[in-house]
C-alpha positions as CSV (number, residue, x, y, z in Angstrom):
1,X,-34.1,-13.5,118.1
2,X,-34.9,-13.7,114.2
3,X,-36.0,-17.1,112.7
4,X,-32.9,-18.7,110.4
5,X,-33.4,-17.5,107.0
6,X,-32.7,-19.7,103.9
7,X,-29.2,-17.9,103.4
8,X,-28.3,-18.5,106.7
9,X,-28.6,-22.0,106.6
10,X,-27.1,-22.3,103.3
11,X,-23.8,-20.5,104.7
12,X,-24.2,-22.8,107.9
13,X,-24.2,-25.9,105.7
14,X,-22.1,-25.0,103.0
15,X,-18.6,-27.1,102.7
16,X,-19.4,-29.1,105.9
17,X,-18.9,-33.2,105.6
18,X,-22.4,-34.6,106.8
19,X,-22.1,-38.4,106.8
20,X,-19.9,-39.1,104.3
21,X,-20.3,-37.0,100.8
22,X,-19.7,-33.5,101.3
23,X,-22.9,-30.6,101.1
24,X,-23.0,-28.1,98.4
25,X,-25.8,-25.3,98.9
26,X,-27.2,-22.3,97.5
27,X,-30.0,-20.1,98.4
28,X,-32.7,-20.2,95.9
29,X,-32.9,-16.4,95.1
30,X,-36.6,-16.8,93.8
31,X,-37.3,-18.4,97.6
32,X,-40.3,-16.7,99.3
33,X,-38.3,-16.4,102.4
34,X,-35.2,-14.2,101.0
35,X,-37.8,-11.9,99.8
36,X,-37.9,-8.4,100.4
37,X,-40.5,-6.2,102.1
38,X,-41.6,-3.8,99.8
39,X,-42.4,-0.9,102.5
40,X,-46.4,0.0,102.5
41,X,-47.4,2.2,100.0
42,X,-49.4,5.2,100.7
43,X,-53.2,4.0,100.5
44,X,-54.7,6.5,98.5
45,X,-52.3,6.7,95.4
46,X,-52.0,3.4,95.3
47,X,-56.3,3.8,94.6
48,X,-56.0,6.6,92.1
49,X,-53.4,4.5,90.6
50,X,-55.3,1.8,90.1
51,X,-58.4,3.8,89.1
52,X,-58.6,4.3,85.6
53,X,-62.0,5.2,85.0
54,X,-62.5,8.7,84.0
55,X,-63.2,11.1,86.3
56,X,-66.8,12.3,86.7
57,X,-67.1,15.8,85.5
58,X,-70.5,17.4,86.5
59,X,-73.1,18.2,84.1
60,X,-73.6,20.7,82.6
61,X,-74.8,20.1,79.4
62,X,-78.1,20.3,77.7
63,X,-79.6,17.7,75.2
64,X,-81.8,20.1,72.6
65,X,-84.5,18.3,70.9
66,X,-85.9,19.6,67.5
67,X,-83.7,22.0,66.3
68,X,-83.5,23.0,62.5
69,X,-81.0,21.4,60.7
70,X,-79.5,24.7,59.4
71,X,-78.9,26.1,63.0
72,X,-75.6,27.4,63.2
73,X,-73.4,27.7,66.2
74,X,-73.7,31.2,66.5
75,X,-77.6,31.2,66.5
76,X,-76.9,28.5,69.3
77,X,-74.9,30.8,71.0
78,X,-76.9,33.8,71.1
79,X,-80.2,31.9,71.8
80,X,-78.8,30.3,75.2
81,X,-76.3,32.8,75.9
82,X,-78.8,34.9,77.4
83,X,-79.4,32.4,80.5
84,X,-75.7,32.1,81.2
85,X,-71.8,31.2,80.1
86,X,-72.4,28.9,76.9
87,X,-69.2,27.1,76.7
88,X,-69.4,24.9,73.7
89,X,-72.2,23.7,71.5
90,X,-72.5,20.9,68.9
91,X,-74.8,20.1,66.4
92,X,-74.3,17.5,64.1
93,X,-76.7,18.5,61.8
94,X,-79.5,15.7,63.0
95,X,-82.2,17.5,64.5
96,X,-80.9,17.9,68.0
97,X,-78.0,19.6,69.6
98,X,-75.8,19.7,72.9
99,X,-75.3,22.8,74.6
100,X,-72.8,22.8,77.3
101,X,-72.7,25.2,79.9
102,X,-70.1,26.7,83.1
103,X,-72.7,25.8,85.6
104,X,-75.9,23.8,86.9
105,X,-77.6,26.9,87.8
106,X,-77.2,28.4,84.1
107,X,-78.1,25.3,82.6
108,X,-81.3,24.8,84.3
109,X,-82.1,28.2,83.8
110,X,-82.1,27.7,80.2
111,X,-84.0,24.6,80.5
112,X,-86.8,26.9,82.3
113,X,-86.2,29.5,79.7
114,X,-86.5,27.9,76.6
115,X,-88.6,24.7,77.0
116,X,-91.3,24.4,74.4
117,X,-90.1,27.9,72.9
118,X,-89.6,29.0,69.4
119,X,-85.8,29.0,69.0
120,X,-84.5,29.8,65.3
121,X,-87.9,28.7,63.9
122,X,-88.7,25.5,65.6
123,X,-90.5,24.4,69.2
124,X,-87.7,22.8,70.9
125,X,-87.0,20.7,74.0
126,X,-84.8,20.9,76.2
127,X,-83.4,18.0,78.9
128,X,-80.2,17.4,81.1
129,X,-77.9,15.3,78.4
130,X,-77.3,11.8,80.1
131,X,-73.7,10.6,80.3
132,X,-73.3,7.8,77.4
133,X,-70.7,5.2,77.4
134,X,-68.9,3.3,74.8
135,X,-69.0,-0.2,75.0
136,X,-64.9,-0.3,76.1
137,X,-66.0,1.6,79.0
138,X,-69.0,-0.4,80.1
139,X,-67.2,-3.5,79.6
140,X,-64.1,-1.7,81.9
141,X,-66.3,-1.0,84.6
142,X,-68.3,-3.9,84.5
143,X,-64.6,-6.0,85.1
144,X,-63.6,-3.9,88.3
């Protein structure tokens, strides 16, 4: 047998004399008893719902040390193209650019290739870039 809810108790009650002065009753509709049951959701959207840090995308580019300031993308291209698929470079005109790449293998074959070479008249070096975060994100992940 269920337990008596609020409701029922309020309809049980309702217009009857008790004592003298008649009872007037309502349910509370905010009352933790007369609320639903929100059926289970599934686990694992309710995670990627919640998730709202990016997703991890491997890596794949390169960090390129030393590079002439008058490098264009092109010269980029057809420097490291040789060791694999170049799929976007970047050079903001700072000594150093990032070379980005459709694979680990590629990548560290250019690494291997070019290290301490003479690329477009300057010795460069070359690393795996490292992931850097704005301070939102940091701040974001720090919370969760």
């Amino acid at each position: 047998e269920a337990a008596p809810t609020g409701k029922d108790a309020t309809e049980a009650l309702n217009g009857k004399k008790v004592s003298k002065p008649k009872v007037e009753a309502e349910a509370d509709p905010k009352s933790t008893a007369e609320k639903k049951v929100k059926p289970e959701a599934d686990p694992k959207s309710t995670a990627e719902k919640k998730s709202k840090k990016p997703q991890v995308v491997e890596n794949f580019r390169l960090f390129v040390n030393n590079v002439a300031r008058e490098t264009t993308q092109d010269d980029l291209k057809s420097a490291f193209a040789a060791h694999g698929t170049v799929t976007e470079t970047y050079n903001p005109g700072k000594g150093f650019v990032f070379v980005n790449f459709s694979n680990e293998e590629e990548a560290q074959a250019a690494i291997e290739a070019l290290d301490e070479k003479n690329v477009c008249g300057r010795e460069i070096k070359c690393y795996i870039a490292k992931r850097r975060f704005r301070r939102a994100e940091v701040k974001t992940e720090k919370l969760q």
